[in-house]
C-alpha positions in Angstrom: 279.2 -72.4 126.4 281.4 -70.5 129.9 279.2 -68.0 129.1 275.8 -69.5 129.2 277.4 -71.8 132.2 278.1 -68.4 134.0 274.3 -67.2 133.4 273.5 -70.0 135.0 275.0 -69.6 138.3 274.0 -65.9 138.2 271.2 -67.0 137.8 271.0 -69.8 140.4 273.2 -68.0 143.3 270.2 -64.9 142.7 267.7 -67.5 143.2 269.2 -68.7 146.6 269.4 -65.5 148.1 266.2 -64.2 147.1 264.8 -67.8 148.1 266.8 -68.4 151.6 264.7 -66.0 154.0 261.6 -68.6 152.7 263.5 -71.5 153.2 264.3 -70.4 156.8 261.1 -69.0 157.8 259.4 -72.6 156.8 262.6 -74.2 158.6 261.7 -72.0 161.8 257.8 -72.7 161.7 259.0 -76.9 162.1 260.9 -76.0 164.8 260.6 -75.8 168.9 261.8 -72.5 170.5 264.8 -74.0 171.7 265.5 -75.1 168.2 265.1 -71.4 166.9 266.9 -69.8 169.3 269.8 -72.2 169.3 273.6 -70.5 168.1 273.8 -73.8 166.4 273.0 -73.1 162.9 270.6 -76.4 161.6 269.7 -76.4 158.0 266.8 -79.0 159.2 264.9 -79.0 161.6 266.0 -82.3 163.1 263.4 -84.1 164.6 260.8 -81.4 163.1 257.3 -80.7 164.7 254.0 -79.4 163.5 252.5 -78.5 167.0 253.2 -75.0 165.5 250.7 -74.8 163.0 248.5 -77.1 165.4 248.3 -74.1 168.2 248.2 -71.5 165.9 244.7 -72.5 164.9 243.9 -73.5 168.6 245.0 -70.6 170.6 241.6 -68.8 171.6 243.7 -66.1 172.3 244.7 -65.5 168.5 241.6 -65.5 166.3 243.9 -66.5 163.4 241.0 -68.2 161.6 239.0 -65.3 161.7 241.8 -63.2 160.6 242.4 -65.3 157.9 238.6 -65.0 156.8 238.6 -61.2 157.0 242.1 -60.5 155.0 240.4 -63.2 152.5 237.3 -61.4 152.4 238.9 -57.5 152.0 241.0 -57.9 149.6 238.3 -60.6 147.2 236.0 -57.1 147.7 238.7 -55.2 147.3 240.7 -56.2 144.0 237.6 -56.3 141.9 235.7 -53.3 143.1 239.4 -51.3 142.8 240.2 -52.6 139.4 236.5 -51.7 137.8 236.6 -48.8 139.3 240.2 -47.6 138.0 239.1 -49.2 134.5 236.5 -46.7 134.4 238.6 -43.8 135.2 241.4 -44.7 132.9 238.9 -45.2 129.9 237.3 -41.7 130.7 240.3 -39.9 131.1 241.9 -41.6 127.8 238.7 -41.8 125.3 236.2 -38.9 126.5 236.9 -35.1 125.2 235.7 -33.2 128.4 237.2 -30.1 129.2 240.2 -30.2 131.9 240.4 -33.9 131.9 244.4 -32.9 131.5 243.7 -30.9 134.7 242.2 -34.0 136.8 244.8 -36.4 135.3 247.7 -34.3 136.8 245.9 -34.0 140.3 246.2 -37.0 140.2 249.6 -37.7 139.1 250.1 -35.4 142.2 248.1 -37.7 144.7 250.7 -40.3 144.0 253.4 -37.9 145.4 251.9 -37.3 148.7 253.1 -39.7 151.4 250.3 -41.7 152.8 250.5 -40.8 156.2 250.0 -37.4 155.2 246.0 -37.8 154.1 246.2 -41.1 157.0 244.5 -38.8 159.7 241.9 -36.9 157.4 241.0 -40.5 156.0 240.8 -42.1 159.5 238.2 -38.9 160.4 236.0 -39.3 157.5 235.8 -43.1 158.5 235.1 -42.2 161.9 232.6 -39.7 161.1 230.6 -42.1 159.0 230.9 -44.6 161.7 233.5 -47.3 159.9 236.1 -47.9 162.7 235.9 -51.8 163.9 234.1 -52.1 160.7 235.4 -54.5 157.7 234.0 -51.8 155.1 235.9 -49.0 156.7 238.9 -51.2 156.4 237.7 -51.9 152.8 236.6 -48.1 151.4 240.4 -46.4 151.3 241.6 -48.9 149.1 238.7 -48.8 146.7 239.9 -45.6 145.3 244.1 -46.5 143.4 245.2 -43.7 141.7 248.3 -45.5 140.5 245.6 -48.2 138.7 243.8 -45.5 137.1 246.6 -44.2 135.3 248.2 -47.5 134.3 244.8 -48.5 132.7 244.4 -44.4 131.1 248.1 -45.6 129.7 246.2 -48.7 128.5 243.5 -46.9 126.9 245.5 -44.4 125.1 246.6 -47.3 123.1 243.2 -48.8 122.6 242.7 -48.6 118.3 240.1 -45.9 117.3 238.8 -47.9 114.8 237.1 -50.9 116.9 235.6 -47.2 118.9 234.5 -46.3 115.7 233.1 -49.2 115.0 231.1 -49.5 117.8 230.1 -45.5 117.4 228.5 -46.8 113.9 226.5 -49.6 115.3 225.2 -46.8 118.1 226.9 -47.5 120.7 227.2 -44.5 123.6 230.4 -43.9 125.9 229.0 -46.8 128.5 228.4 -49.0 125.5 231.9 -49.1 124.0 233.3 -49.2 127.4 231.1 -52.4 128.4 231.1 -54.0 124.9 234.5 -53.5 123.2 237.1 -51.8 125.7 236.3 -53.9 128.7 236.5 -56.7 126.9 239.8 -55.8 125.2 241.2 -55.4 128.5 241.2 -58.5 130.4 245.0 -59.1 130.7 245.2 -55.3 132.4 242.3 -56.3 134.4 244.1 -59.9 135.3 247.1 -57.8 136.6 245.8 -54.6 138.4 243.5 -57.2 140.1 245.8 -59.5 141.4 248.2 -56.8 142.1 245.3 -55.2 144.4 244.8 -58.4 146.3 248.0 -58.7 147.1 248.2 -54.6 148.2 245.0 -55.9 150.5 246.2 -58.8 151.5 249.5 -57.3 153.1 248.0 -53.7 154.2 249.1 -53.5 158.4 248.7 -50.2 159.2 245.7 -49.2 158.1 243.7 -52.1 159.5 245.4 -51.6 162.9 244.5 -48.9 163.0 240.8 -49.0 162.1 239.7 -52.6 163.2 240.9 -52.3 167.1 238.2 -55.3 167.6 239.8 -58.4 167.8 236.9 -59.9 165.4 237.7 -57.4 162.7 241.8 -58.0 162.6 243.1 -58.9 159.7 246.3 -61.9 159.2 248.8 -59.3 159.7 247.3 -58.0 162.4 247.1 -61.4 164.2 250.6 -62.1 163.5 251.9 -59.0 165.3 250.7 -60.8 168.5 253.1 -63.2 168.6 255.9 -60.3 168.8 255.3 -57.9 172.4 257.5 -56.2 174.2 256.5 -58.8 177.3 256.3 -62.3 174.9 258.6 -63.0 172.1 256.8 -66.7 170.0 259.0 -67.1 167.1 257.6 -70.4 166.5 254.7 -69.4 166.1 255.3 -66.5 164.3 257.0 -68.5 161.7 254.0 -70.7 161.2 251.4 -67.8 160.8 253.5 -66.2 157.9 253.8 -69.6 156.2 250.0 -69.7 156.2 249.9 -66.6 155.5 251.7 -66.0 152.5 250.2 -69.3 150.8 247.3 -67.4 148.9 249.8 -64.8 147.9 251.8 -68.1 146.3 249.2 -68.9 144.8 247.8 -65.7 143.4 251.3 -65.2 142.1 251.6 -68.3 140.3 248.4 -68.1 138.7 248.6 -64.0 137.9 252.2 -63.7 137.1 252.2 -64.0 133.6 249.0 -61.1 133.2 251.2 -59.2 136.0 254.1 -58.8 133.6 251.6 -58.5 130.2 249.7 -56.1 131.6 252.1 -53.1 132.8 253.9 -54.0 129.7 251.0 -53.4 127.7 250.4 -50.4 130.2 253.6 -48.8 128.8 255.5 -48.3 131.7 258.6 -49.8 130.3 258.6 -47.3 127.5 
């Protein structure tokens, strides 16, 4: 009984730490400046405001509307294109005999050891030479291509049984058909998880889309919320509010996607 009344408060002091930053950035998005910035501590924000999350929607100087429509729209192109994509490199890798498919699947096992901002410039060239920059798809193309996806779903395939393959070899079936017919279908809880995991990747990406959409129509949520902290103008306020609204679909993708998140990289064989 001490002991599972002990869990318990492990378990619930865990939860209030990893919990309070929330709880203060929704108690700082109800609050006026003076409120924020105040050295008395107020667990509430006593009398609380919305104007917030009122201006933050009305400043024409913040397309945070916009933003929000173009972080929504990357990363719902994005996760799917990513995740059918890295489906169909993991299945090759696992289930076709080629020669030096060991070779390719150690390149890139190697990609995953370079640091990004190493290939950053040679990217941003590429998507500068084909004319992407202030362009949503040239925001979009870099993170169509996950090398960490493809090997989780190769992990996936490895386990896929040979006999349901050898099943569908016997009704005639051809690489694309078993992929499309039997493993594809197989593999929804892997798909489930590497997708929502590559909406949320989109959905948070900073540097990239600074760099690439430098028109104020192309910026992205985070990229809207960065203008509420210059070196001249400090709006905690606001800030606040914008990451409230901001992390909502993230809420909600996690809620919906947790349970495939955890299935799927257990199924993956990453905890072996």
């Amino acid at each position: 009984m001490i002991r599972v009344l002990v869990r318990y408060l492990g378990l619930g002091l865990l939860s209030t730490l990893f919990l309070l930053p929330f709880y203060i950035m929704l108690r700082n998005s109800l609050m006026t400046t003076r409120q924020v910035t105040s050295t008395d501590w107020q667990w509430l924000p006593v009398p609380f405001t919305l104007d917030n999350f009122t201006e933050l929607f009305t400043d024409t100087s913040v397309p945070m509307g916009g933003a929000l429509a173009n972080s929504l729209l990357i990363a719902t192109v994005t996760a799917p294109v990513s995740t059918m994509l890295a489906a169909m490199a993991g299945y090759a890798l696992a289930r076709i005999q080629v020669p030096g498919r060991g070779v390719v699947t150690a390149f890139i096992v190697a990609t995953l050891m370079i640091p990004g901002s190493v290939t950053f410039v040679p990217t941003f060239v590429v998507i500068d030479a084909l004319g992407g920059v202030n362009t949503r798809w040239g925001i979009i193309a870099p993170g169509l291509f996950n090398a960490f996806a493809v090997l989780l779903f190769r992990s996936f395939y490895l386990r896929f049984p040979s006999e349901i393959e050898e099943a569908g070899r016997l009704d005639g079936l051809g690489h694309v058909g078993v992929f499309r017919r039997l493993a594809l279908p197989n593999s929804t809880t892997m798909i489930a998880a590497m997708g929502a995991l590559s909406f949320i990747d989109s959905w948070n990406a900073f540097l990239w889309p600074l760099v690439i959409g430098q028109d104020p129509s192309t910026w992205t949520v985070q990229i809207a919320l960065s203008t509420f902290l210059t070196a001249q103008t400090v709006n905690l306020p606001g800030l606040f509010a914008g990451a409230v609204v901001s992390i909502l679909p993230l809420v909600v993708m996690f809620l919906v996607a947790q349970r495939y998140i955890v299935q799927g990289i257990t199924m993956s064989g990453l905890k072996d």
